[in-house]
N, C-alpha and C positions, 0 to 999 in steps of 0.2 A: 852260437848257441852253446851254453855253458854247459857241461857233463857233470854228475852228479853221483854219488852214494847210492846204487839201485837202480843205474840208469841202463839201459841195453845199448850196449855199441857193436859195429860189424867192424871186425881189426880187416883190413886189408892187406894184403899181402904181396909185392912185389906187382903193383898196382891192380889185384885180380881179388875179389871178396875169397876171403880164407875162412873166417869162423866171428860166430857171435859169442859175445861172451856179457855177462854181468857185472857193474863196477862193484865189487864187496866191498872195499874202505879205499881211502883214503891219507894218509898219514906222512907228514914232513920228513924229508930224509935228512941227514946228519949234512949232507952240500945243501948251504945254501939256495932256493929258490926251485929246488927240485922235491918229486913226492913219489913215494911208494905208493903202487897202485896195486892193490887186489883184484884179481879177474876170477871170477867163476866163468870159466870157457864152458859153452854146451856143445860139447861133445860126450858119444860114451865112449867109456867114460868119462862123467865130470872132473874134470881138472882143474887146479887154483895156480893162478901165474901171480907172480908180483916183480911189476916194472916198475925202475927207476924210471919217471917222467917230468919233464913240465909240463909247466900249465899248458902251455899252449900244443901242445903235445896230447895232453888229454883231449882239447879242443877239438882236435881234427888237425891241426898241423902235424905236415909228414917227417917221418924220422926214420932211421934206419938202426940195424939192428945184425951186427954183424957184415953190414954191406948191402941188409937186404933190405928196401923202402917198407914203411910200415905207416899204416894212416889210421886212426881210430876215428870213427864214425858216428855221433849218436844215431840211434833207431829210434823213431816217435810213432807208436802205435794207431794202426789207421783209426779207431777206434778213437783216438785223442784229438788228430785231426776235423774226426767228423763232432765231436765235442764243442770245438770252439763256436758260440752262437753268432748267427748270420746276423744283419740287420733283414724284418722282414715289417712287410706294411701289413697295416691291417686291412687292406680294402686289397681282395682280389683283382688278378688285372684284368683289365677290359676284356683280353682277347682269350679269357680263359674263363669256366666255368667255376663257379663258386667250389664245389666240390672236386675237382679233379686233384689228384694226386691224392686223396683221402680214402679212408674205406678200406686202407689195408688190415688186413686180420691179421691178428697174432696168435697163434695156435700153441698151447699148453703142453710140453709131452707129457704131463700127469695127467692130464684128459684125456690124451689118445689114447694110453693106455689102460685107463677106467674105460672106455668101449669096447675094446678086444674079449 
């Protein structure tokens, strides 16, 4: 899975999750086949790290960093997962009722609070 400009990664640290961070840029460094990486870390406070990397390094391959193992990880919001469309039939199945799973309500908080 390729890591990106904007993408959330969780840096691990000395193989134990250490902190997320934001890729800010991107940018080829002066060695060949290596890149300057921008980290917005969330932490407070927010801090900007900028790692010489490779590609593959970006990736998720692990690299060390002083001695210490270090693995960047993309994060894919569950949110995104739940995005990608199913294949679904159009004929409910036999052993289930036309309507089941339907009929959930969605409730407004600018309506609840036009009540109060």
């Amino acid at each position: 899975m390729s890591t990106a400009i904007n993408d959330l990664v969780l840096v691990h640290i000395d193989g134990k999750p250490g902190f997320y961070a934001r890729i800010e840029d991107v940018s080829p460094d002066v060695k060949p086949g290596w890149w300057r990486v921008k980290l917005l870390v969330l932490t407070v406070p927010l801090e900007i790290y900028t790692w010489i990397l490779e590609e593959a390094q970006i990736n998720g391959t692990p690299f060390t960093m002083g001695g210490t193992p270090i693995r960047m990880e993309k994060v894919v919001s569950p949110l995104a997962r739940e995005s990608v469309p199913q294949p679904q039939s159009l004929e409910p199945p036999l052993d289930e009722p036309p309507d089941k799973g339907k009929g959930a309500k969605v409730v407004s908080l600018l309506d609840r609070k036009k009540d109060k």
